[in-house]
C-alpha positions, 0 to 999 in steps of 0.5 A: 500500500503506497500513501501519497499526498493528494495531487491534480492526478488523483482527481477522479479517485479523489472524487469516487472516494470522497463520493462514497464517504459522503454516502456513507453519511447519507448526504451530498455536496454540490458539484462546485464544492468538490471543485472548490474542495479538491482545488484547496486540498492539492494547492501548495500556497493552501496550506491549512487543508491537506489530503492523502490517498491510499493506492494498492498498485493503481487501486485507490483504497481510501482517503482523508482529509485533516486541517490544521487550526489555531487554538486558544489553548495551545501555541501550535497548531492543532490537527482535525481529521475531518473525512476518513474513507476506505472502500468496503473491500478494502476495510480491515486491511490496516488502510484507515490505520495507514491513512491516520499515521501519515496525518500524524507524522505530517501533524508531528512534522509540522510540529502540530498536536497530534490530530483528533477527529469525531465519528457518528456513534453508530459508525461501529466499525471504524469506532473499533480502529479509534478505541485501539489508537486513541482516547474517546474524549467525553465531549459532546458536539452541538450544531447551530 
């Protein structure tokens, strides 16, 4: 499995992904949000939105998106994990796992906090992976 960072070549791989991430949670963009979207992830002067791919040979396998943030607490930056997809038949195989070490090696090059993310409570598969690698925060998520 390779890991690389998101480039103008992965488009299409890029969209079928993040296409089945959004399913996943039973919503939808607008066609100009991915345009909007994938222009910021793979701009070089952007450099708070970011993204990797996941490749076996020239299968894509997965994707995430992480954005670095102030924060009132800390002098560096911090590191959200915002969308984290694998395709169905490639789940179990270490993918997520892979994708979320390489956000915090880039979190941990940049001298960032280690990242952290939110997951929907019913999402129990990948609630699994996140009780083996990280600590589930008693915090609550409200919306206006």
């Amino acid at each position: 499995m390779q890991i690389e960072h998101l480039q103008t070549k992965h488009r299409a791989d890029w969209h079928m992904l993040w296409t089945g991430y959004l399913e996943f949670y039973e919503t939808s963009v607008a066609p100009e949000v991915y345009d909007t979207t994938f222009a910021r992830l793979i701009d070089p002067s952007h450099t708070a939105q970011n993204a990797f791919i996941a490749y076996d040979g020239d299968q894509a396998l997965g994707l995430v998106h992480f954005i670095y943030h102030p924060h009132n607490w800390r002098i560096e930056d911090v590191c959200y994990l915002q969308d984290l997809f694998t395709v169905p038949q490639a789940r179990g195989r270490g993918v997520a796992r892979a994708l979320i070490d390489a956000v915090a090696q880039d979190a941990k090059g940049r001298g960032a906090a280690a990242p952290y993310w939110l997951t929907q409570e019913f999402n129990h598969g990948a609630r699994a992976l996140y009780d083996k690698i990280a600590t589930l925060t008693p915090f609550v998520k409200y919306q206006m």
